[in-house]
C-alpha positions, 0 to 999 in steps of 0.5 A: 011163128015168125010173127012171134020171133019179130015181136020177140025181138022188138022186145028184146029191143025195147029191154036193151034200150030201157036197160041203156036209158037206165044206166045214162040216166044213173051216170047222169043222175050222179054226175048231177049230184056231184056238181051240186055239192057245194063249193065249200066241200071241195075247199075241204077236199083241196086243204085236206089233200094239201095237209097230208102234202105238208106233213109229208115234207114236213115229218122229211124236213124233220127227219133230215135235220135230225140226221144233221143236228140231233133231235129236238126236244120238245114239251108237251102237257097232256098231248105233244106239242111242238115249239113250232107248233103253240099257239103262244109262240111269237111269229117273228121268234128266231132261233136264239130269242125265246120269250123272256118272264120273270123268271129269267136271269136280267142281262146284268147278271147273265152267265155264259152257259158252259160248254164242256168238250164231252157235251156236244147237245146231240141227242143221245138217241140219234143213230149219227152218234152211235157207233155200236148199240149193242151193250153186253154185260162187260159194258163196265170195261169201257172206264179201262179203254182210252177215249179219244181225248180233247183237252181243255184249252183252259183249266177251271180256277184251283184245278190242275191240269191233269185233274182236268184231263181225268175228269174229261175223261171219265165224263166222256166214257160215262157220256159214251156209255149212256148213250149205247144204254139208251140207244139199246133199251130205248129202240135209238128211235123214240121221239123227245118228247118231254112232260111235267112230270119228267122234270118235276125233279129238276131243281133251277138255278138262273144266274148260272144257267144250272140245272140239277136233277135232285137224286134223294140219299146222294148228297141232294141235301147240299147240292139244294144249298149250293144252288141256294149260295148261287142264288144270293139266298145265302153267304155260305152253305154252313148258315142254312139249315136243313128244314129251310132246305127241304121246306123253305120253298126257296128253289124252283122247279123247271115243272114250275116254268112255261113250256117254252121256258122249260124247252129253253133251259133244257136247250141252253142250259147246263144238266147236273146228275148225280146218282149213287151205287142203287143198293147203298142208295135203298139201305141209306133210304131205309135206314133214314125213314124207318130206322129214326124217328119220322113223322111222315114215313112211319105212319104214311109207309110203315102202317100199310107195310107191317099190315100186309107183311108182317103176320101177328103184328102187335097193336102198337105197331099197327097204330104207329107204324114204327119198327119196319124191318128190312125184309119187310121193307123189301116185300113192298119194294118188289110187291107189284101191288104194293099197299102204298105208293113209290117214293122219291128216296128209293125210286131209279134214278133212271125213272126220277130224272130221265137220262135218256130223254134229257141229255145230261151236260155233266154225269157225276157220282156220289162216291167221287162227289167232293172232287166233281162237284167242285170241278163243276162249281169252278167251271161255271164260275161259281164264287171262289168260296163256294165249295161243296159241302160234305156235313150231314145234318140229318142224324149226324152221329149215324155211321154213313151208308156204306159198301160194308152196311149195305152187304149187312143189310142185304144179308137179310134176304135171300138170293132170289129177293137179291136178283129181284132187287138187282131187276128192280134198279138194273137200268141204274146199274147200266146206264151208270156203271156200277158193278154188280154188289154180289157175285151170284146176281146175274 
């Protein structure tokens, strides 16, 4: 018996030290194959760690100087590119020099970009600028409170002094107002990043450093002649007709430049919009493509329309498309799957030209259009005998579109269509101050 105890223990011995021989050599054995991992991988691991280090600070660095000077506006194709970041951007490129092409204004006929006191180029969505997010249904009596003014130290040319100081006004408190909108319903913590197809609407013009955010059915028409008389296209806004507006191909698009020269004009130069009160906007749209004569929107919009809306609709109008009636018309609108697509003359502004991402210099009105349009003009030194124009080429003899037309149109529908049309364009109403058009919407 104690023979086999010894021999019990002397394999007991043996296990542990085949057990100890095992595991040094499995220490051993990973130990070795580390070191033999080539020294190519541990550059990767280096870089990868110092990346991650470099991000980190830089995502700081950017944070605290959108903290000190508002959020920078970029450009992006398909993915986010930061200017800092393309692969085409100069080295040695400062601040204040961007790359020039052909497109750019020639020294001699350059124009100081116009700084209005109310636009500052802080970003809209920056909390710095914020004093109050929240915006109630009341936000419309913001026109009736006294803004902390800072009058102009000069007047534009033929502007009186006190004009200058209402117009200042209103444009602050519309300034102020889309600020607290943006910041409510966009988080006040979105990132700036600005596609194509955010400024396709946007029309440019060089010399004057202008840029305008094209809002069909509120005046586009003429502010596209305007631009064209800046440009030298032109002597007068009378001499140019309505098809050399809307198909002479004379005007560029900011979507049309590179991005560092889209991100460039955005930064220097001055943003123009002008929308108009959304339901007199969609009647006037209405009445426009489908009340006349159209050689597009008949059987483009009104074929699919009247077949998936209208029930024992005649052959005639089936083939022709003509004869869409506003009840119809609105059955499209509101229809999430709708037969056709959207178009510009009736699609939110607030969708069409982006206030919330862009910034806009100077928020205009179609209502109040003759008053600011030429302060405007006058501000950036336009020609003296440029003025804007207030004809109506198309269908001239038609009654424009008024608070008055549009209630008759809308007498059409029913209050629930009416709140759903109002759901439709209630960014519109928000971000530009209109009043609600009926006292049962809510």
């Amino acid at each position: 018996m104690c023979g086999s105890h010894h021999q019990g223990r002397a394999s007991h011995a043996v296990m542990c030290r085949t057990l100890a021989n095992s595991c040094g050599g499995r220490r051993r054995f990973l130990h070795s194959a580390v070191m033999r991992l080539p020294c190519s991988f541990w550059i990767l691991l280096l870089l990868a760690g110092g990346g991650l280090i470099f991000l980190y600070l830089k995502d700081l660095t950017e944070t605290l100087q959108q903290h000190s000077q508002g959020a920078q506006v970029t450009f992006t194709r398909v993915q986010t590119v930061r200017k800092e970041q393309c692969s085409d951007c100069s080295d040695n490129e400062s601040q204040s020099s961007y790359p020039t092409d052909d497109n750019f204004p020639s020294p001699a006929h350059s124009v100081q970009h116009t700084v209005f006191p109310w636009a500052r180029r802080t970003s809209l969505l920056n909390p710095k600028y914020i004093t109050a997010a929240h915006v109630t249904k009341g936000h419309h009596e913001l026109l009736k409170s006294s803004p902390v003014i800072q009058p102009l130290n000069t007047n534009p040319p033929g502007q009186n002094h006190d004009s200058t100081e209402r117009i200042t006004q209103v444009q602050q408190v519309r300034q102020r107002l889309m600020r607290k909108v943006c910041a409510k319903y966009t988080g006040g913590a979105i990132k700036r990043f600005v596609t194509r197809m955010q400024v396709s609407r946007i029309f440019v013009e060089d010399t004057h450093k202008l840029l305008y955010c094209e809002v069909p059915k509120a005046g586009c028409s003429n502010w596209k002649r305007v631009l064209m008389v800046l440009k030298g296209l032109a002597p007068s806004t009378e001499k140019i007709q309505h098809d050399e507006v809307h198909k002479g191909n004379h005007l560029k698009r900011l979507d049309s430049f590179d991005h560092i020269s889209i991100i460039h004009r955005l930064k220097t130069y001055t943003k123009v919009i002008f929308p108009r009160e959304p339901f007199e906007r969609l009647v006037s749209a209405f009445r426009d493509k489908f009340e006349n004569p159209e050689s597009y929107y008949h059987p483009v919009f009104g074929k699919p329309i009247i077949s998936r809306y209208r029930r024992n609709a005649t052959q005639v109008a089936l083939s022709t498309g003509a004869g869409v009636t506003f009840k119809e018309f609105i059955q499209y609108l509101l229809d999430v799957h709708r037969p056709v697509g959207m178009d510009i003359h009736w699609m939110p502004v607030a969708q069409l030209c982006s206030p919330c991402l862009l910034d806009y210099d100077f928020i205009g009105k179609f209502e109040t259009m003759d008053e600011e349009a030429n302060f405007l003009l006058r501000s950036f030194g336009a020609p003296s005998n440029l003025t804007f124009p207030t004809f109506k080429d198309r269908n001239p003899n038609a009654e424009r579109t008024s608070s008055e037309i549009m209630r008759r149109y809308f007498a059409q529908l029913n209050m629930t269509d009416r709140q759903r049309v109002y759901d439709f364009y209630y960014m519109d109403y928000l971000l530009f101050n209109y009043s609600k058009p009926f006292n049962d919407l809510y």
